[in-house]
TORTORMAR-140872 format. One line per field, with one value per residue (C-alpha): residue number from 1; residue in three letters; x, y, z. Coordinates in nm, 2 decimals. Layout:
! residues N
i: NUM; ... .
aa: ALA; ... .
u: X; ... .
v: Y; ... .
w: Z; ... .
END
This chain:
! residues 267
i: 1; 2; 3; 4; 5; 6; 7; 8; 9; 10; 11; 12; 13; 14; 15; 16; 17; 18; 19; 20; 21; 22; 23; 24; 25; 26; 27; 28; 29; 30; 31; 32; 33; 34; 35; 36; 37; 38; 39; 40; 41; 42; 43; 44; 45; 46; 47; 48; 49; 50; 51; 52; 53; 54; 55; 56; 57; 58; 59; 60; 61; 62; 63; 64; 65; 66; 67; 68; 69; 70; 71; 72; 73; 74; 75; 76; 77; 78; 79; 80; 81; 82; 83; 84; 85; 86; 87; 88; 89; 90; 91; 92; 93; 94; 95; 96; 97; 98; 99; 100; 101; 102; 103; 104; 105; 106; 107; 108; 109; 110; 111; 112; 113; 114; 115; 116; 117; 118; 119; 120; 121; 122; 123; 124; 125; 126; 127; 128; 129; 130; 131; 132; 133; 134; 135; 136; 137; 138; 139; 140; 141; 142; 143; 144; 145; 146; 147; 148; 149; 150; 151; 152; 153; 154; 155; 156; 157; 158; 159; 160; 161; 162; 163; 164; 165; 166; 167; 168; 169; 170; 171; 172; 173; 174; 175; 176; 177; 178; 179; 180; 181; 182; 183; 184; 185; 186; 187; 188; 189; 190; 191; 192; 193; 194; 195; 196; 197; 198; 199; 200; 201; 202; 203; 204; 205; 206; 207; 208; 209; 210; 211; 212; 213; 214; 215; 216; 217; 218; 219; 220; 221; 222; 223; 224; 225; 226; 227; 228; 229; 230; 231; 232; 233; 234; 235; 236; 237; 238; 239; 240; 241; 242; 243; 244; 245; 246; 247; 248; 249; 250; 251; 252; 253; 254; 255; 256; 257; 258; 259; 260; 261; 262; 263; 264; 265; 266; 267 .
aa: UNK; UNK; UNK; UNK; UNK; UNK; UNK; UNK; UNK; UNK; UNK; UNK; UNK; UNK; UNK; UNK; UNK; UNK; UNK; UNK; UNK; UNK; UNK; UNK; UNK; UNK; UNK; UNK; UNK; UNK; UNK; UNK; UNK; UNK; UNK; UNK; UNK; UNK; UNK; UNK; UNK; UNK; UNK; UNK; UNK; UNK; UNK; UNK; UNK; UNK; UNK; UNK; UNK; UNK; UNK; UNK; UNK; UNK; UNK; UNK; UNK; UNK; UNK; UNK; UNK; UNK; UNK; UNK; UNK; UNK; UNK; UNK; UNK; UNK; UNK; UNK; UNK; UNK; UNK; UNK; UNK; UNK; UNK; UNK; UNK; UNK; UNK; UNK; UNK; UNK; UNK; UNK; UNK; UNK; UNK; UNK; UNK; UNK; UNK; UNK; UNK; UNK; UNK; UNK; UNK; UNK; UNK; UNK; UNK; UNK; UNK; UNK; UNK; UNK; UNK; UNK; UNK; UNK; UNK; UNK; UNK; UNK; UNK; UNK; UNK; UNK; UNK; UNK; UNK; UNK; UNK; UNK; UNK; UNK; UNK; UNK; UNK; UNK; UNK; UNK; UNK; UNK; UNK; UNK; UNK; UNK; UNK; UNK; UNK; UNK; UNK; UNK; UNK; UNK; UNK; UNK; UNK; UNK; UNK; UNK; UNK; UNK; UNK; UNK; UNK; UNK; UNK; UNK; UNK; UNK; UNK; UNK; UNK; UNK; UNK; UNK; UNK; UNK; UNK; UNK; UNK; UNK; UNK; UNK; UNK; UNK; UNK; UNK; UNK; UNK; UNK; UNK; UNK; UNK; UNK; UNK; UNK; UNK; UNK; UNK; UNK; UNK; UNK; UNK; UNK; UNK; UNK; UNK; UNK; UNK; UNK; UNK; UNK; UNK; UNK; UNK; UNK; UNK; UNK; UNK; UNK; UNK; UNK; UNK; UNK; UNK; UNK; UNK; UNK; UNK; UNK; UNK; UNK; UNK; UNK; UNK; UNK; UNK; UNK; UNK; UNK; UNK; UNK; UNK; UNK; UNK; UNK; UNK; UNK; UNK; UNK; UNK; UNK; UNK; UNK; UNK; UNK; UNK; UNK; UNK; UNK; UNK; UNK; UNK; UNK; UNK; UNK .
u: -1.08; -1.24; -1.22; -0.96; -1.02; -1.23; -1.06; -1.33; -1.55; -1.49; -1.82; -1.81; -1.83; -1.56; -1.33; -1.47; -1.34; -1.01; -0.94; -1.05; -0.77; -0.49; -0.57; -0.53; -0.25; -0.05; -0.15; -0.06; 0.27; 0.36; 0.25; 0.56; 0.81; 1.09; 1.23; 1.52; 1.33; 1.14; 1.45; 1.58; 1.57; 1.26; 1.24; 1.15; 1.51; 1.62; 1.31; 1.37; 1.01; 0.92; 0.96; 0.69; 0.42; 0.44; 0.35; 0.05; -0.10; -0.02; -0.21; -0.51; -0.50; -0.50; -0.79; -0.98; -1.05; -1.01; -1.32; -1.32; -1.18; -0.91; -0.68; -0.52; -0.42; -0.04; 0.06; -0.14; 0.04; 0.36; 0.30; 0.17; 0.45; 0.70; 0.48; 0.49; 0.81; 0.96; 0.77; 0.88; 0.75; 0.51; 0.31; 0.29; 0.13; -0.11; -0.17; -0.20; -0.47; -0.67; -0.70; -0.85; -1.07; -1.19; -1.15; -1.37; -1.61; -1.64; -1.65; -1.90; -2.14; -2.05; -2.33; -2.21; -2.29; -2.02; -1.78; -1.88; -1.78; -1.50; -1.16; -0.80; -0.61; -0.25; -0.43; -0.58; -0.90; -1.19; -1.43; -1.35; -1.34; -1.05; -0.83; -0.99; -0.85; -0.50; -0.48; -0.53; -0.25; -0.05; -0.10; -0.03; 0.29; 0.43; 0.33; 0.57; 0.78; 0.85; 0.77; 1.03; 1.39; 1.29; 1.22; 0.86; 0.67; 0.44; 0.07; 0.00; -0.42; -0.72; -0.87; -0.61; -0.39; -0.63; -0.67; -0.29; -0.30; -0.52; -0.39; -0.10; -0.33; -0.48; -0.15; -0.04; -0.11; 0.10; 0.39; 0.40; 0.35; 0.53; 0.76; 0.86; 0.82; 0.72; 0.67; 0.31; 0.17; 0.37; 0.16; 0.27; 0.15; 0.26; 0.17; 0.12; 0.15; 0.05; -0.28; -0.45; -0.25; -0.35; -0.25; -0.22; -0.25; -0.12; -0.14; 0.02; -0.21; -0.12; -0.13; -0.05; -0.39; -0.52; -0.73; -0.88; -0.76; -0.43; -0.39; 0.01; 0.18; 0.51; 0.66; 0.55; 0.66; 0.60; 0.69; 0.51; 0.23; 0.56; 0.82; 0.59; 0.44; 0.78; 0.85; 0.59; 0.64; 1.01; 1.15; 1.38; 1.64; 1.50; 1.84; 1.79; 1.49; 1.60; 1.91; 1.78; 1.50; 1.20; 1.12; 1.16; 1.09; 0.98; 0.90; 1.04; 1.34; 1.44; 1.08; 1.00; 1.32; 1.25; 0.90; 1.07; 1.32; 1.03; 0.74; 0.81; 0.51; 0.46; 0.78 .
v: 0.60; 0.58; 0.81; 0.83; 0.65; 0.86; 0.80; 0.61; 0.50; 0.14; -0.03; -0.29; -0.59; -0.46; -0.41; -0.77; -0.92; -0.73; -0.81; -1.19; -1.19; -1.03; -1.26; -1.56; -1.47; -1.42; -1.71; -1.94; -1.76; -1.79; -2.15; -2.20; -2.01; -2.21; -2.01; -1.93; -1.75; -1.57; -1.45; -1.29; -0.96; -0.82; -0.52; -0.30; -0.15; -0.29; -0.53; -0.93; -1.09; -1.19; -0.83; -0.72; -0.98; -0.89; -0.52; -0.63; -0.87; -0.60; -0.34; -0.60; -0.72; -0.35; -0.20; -0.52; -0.31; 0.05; 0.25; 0.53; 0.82; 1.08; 0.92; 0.58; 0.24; 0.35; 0.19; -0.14; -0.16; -0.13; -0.36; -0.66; -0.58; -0.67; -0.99; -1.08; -1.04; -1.30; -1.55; -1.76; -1.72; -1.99; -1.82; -1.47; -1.63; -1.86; -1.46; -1.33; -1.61; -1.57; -1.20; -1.18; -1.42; -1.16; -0.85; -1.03; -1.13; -0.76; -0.62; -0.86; -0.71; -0.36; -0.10; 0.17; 0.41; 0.23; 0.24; 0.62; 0.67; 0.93; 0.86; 0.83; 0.69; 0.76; 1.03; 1.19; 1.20; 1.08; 0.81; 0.49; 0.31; 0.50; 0.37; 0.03; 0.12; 0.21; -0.10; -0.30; -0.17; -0.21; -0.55; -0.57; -0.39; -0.62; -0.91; -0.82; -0.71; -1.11; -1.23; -1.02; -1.04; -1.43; -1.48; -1.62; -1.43; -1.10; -1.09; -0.79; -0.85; -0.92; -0.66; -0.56; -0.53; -0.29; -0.10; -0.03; 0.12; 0.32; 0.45; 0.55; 0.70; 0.92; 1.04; 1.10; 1.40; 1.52; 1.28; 1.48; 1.81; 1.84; 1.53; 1.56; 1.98; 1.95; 2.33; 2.54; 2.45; 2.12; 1.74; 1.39; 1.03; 0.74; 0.39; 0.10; -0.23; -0.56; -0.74; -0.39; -0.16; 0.19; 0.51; 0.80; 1.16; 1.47; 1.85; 2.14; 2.47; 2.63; 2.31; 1.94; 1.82; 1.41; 1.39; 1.16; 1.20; 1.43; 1.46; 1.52; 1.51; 1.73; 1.38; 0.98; 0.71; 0.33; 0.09; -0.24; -0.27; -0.42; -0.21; 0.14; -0.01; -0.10; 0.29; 0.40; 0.20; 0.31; -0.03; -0.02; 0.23; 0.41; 0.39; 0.00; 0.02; 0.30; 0.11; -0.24; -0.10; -0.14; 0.23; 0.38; 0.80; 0.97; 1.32; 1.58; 1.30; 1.53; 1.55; 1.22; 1.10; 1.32; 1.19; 0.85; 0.91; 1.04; 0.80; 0.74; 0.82; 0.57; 0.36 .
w: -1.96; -1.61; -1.31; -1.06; -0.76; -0.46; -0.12; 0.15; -0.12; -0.05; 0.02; 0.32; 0.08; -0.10; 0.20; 0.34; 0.01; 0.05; 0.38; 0.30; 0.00; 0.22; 0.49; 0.26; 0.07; 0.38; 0.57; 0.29; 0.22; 0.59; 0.62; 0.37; 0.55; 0.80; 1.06; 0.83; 0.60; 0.89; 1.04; 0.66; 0.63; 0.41; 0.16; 0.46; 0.60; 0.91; 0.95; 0.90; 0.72; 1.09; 1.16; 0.88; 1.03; 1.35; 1.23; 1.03; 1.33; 1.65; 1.43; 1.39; 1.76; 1.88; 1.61; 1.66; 2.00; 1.93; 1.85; 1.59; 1.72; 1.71; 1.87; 1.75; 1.97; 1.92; 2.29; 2.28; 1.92; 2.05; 2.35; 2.12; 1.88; 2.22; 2.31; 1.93; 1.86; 2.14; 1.98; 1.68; 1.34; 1.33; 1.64; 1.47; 1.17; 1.42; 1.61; 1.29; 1.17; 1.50; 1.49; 1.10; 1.15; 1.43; 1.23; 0.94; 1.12; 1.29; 0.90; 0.81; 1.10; 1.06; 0.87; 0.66; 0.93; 1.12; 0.83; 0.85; 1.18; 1.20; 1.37; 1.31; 0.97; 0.83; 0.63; 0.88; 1.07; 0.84; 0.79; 0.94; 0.61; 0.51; 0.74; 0.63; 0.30; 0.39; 0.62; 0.29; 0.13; 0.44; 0.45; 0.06; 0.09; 0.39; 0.20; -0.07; 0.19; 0.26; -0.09; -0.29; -0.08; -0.03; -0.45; -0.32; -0.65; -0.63; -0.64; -0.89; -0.92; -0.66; -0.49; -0.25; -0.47; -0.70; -0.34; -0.28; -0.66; -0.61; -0.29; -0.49; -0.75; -0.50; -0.34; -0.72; -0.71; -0.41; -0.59; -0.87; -0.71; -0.41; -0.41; -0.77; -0.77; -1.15; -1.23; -1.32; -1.67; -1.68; -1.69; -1.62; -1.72; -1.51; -1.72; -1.51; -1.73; -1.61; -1.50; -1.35; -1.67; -1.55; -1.67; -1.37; -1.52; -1.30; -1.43; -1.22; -1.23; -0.95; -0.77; -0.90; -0.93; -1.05; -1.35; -1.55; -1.88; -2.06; -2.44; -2.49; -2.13; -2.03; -1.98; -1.90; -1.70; -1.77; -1.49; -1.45; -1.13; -0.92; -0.97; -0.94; -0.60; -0.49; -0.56; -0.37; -0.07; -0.07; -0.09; -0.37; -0.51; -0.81; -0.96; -1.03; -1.26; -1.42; -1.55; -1.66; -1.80; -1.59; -1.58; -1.91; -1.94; -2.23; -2.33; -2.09; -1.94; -1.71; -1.53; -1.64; -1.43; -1.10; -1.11; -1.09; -0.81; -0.61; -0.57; -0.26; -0.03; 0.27; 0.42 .
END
C-alpha cells in the first residue's frame, strides 16, 4: 500500500526527468513518421497525428515565454498553432525539438521557489509546478494520440507515464463522485495491471473522497494501464473494452459499469 499521489509535489528533478522522457519518446516516434502517417487521423476526434504535435509544441513555444500568472498565453498559442500547422510534419517535429531543448534547459535553472510561483494550470490557479505536471500528461496523452490509431506500440512505464497516472489518481475522486454519481456509503476500486499495477480506492461520505486503502469495495474495475488512460483521456468508447474483455467489473456490476463508462476527465 502507498499513499495517493499529492497534486504539485513533483520536485524539479523529477519534472526535468519527465520532461526529458516525453521529449525523447516523441522525437524518436516522429523521426519515424512519413507524411502519410502525419496526415492520419489520431485518437483525438477530428485531429490528424500532425494535429496532436502541433498542440504539444505551440503550448511549449508560447509557456517557454509566459510568466506565472493568472492568466495563460491562450493567443500566442493559437497564433503558433496557425504558423505550425502550414508547415509539414517534419518541421513541427524540428519546432518541437527546438523548443524542449529550451524548456529543459529553463527547468534545469529554475529553484523551487520558481516552481512555487503561483499562476494559471487546467486545474486552476496554483503553484507553477502543477501546470508542469499536467503538461506531462499532456504530452503523454498526445503521444498515444499518434502511437495507437497508427499501431506504433504504447509506452505504459517511465516517469511521465507514472505522472499521467497519477493525474488520473487524483481526479479519481471526482470520477467516482460526480462523473460516475456512485451514491453515499458506497466504495470503488479501480485495478490498474501492467508495468505501474496500481489500485485506486474511492469512498463516497457525503462526498467521493481518494484513499489509500478499502477492505471489501461496493464494486471494482480492472483495466490494464492502456486501456484506463485511454478512458480518461476520452479517446476510446467504453463499450469496446467492456466487450472483449479488457475491462472486467466485479461486485456491484451496475456501479462497477457506470464507473467504467465515465472515466473520462480531460479530452
Amino acid at each position: 500500500m502507498s499513499a495517493p499521489p499529492v497534486a504539485a509535489s513533483s520536485t524539479g528533478p523529477d519534472l526535468t526527468a519527465a520532461f526529458t522522457e516525453c521529449r525523447e519518446a516523441m522525437s524518436a516516434l516522429g523521426s519515424s513518421l512519413d507524411e502519410e502517417q502525419w496526415a492520419h487521423p489520431s485518437l483525438c476526434p477530428g485531429w490528424t497525428c500532425k494535429d496532436a504535435l502541433v498542440h504539444v509544441t505551440s503550448a511549449e513555444v508560447a509557456f517557454a515565454d509566459w510568466v506565472p500568472s493568472p492568466e495563460p498565453p491562450m493567443e500566442r498559442i493559437r497564433e503558433v498553432g496557425r504558423e505550425l500547422s502550414r508547415q509539414p510534419g517534419a518541421e513541427v517535429l524540428g519546432a518541437f525539438e527546438a523548443v524542449m531543448a529550451r524548456r529543459l534547459e529553463q527547468l534545469a535553472n529554475a529553484t523551487e521557489a520558481d516552481l512555487d510561483r503561483v499562476g494559471w494550470s487546467p486545474a486552476g490557479v496554483g503553484p507553477h509546478r502543477r501546470y508542469l505536471e499536467i503538461r506531462v500528461f499532456d504530452h503523454w496523452a498526445h503521444e498515444h494520440d499518434i502511437r495507437v490509431p497508427l499501431g506504433l506500440g504504447s509506452r505504459v512505464e517511465g516517469r511521465s507515464a507514472r505522472t499521467s497516472l497519477d493525474e488520473a489518481h487524483i481526479a479519481f475522486g471526482y470520477l467516482v463522485g460526480k462523473r460516475a454519481g456512485a451514491p453515499d456509503g458506497s466504495s470503488v476500486t479501480v485495478h490498474v495491471t501492467g508495468p505501474l499495477a496500481r489500485d485506486l480506492h474511492a469512498v463516497v461520505e457525503g462526498r467521493a473522497k481518494v484513499v489509500a486503502e478499502l477492505a471489501g469495495p461496493t464494486c471494482e474495475v480492472t483495466a490494464d494501464f492502456l486501456t484506463f488512460m485511454l478512458l480518461c483521456c476520452g479517446r476510446i468508447d467504453p463499450e469496446g473494452p467492456l466487450q472483449d474483455g479488457r475491462v472486467a467489473l466485479s461486485g456491484d456490476r451496475a456501479l462497477a459499469e457506470k464507473v467504467a463508462r465515465n472515466l473520462a476527465f480531460t479530452i
